[in-house]
C-alpha positions as CSV (number, residue, x, y, z in Angstrom):
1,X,89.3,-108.3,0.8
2,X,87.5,-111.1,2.8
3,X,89.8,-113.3,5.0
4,X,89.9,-116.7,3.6
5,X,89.1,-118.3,7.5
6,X,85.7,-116.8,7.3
7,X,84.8,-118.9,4.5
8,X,85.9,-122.1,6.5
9,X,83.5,-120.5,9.8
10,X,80.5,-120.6,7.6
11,X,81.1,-123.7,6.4
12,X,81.5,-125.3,9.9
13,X,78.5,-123.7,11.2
14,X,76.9,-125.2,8.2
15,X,78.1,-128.7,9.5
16,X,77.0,-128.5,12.7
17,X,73.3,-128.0,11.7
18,X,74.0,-131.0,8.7
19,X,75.4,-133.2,12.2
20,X,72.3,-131.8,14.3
21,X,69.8,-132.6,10.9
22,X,71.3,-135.9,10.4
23,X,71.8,-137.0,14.4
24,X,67.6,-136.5,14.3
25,X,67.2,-138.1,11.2
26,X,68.9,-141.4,12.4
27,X,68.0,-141.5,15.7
28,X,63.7,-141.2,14.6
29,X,64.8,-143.6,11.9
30,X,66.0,-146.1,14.3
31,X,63.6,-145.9,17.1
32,X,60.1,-145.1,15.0
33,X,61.4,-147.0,11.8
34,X,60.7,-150.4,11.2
35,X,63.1,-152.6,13.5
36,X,64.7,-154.7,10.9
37,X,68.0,-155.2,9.2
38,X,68.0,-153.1,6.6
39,X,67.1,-150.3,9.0
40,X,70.1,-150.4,10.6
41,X,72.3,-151.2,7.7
42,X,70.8,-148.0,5.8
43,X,71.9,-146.2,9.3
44,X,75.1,-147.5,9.1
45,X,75.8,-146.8,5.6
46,X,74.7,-143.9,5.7
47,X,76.7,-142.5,8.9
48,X,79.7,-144.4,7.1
49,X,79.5,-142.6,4.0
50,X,79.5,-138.8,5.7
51,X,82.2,-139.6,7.7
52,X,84.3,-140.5,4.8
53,X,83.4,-137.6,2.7
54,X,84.0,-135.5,6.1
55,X,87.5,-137.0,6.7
56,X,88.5,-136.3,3.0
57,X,87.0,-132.3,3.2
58,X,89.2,-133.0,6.4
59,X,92.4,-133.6,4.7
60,X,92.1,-131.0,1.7
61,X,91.1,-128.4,4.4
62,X,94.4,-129.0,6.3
63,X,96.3,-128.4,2.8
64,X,94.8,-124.9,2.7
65,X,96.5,-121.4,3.6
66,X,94.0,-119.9,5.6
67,X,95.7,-116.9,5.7
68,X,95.0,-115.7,2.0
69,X,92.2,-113.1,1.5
70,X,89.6,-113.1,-1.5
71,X,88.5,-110.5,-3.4
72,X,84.9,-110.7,-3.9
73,X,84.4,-107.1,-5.7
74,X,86.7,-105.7,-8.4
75,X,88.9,-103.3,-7.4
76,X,88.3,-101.3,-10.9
77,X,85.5,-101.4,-13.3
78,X,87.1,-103.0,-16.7
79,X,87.1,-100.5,-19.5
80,X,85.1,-101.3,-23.0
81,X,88.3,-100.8,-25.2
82,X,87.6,-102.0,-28.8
């Protein structure tokens, strides 16, 4: 049995290194991109969008009883009745 929190640990280290990835993407973007409008407006969409889809992740996690375990292998091997 695998405690459900663990799950959750992985996934945050996971995105940290998506906020790392994405914090050097937008930051060469802006300062080696072409200065312009629409480089900032892609930025800003952009930053807008995983911040939304972060805050709803957000609210389902908050929902969740982290203190349930998973079963990841079968405690018995099913038998081949006919």
């Amino acid at each position: 049995m695998v405690p459900l929190i663990l799950f959750l640990a992985v996934w945050a280290i996971l995105i940290l290194g998506f906020a790392l990835m994405a914090l050097i993407t937008c930051t060469m973007s802006l300062r080696f991109g072409i200065s312009g409008f629409m480089t900032l407006s892609t930025n800003t969409v952009f930053v807008l969008v995983t911040l939304l889809v972060l805050g709803g992740t957000g609210f389902y996690l908050i929902g969740v009883n982290w203190a349930q375990t998973v079963s990841i292998l079968p405690n018995s091997i099913p038998s081949l009745e006919l």
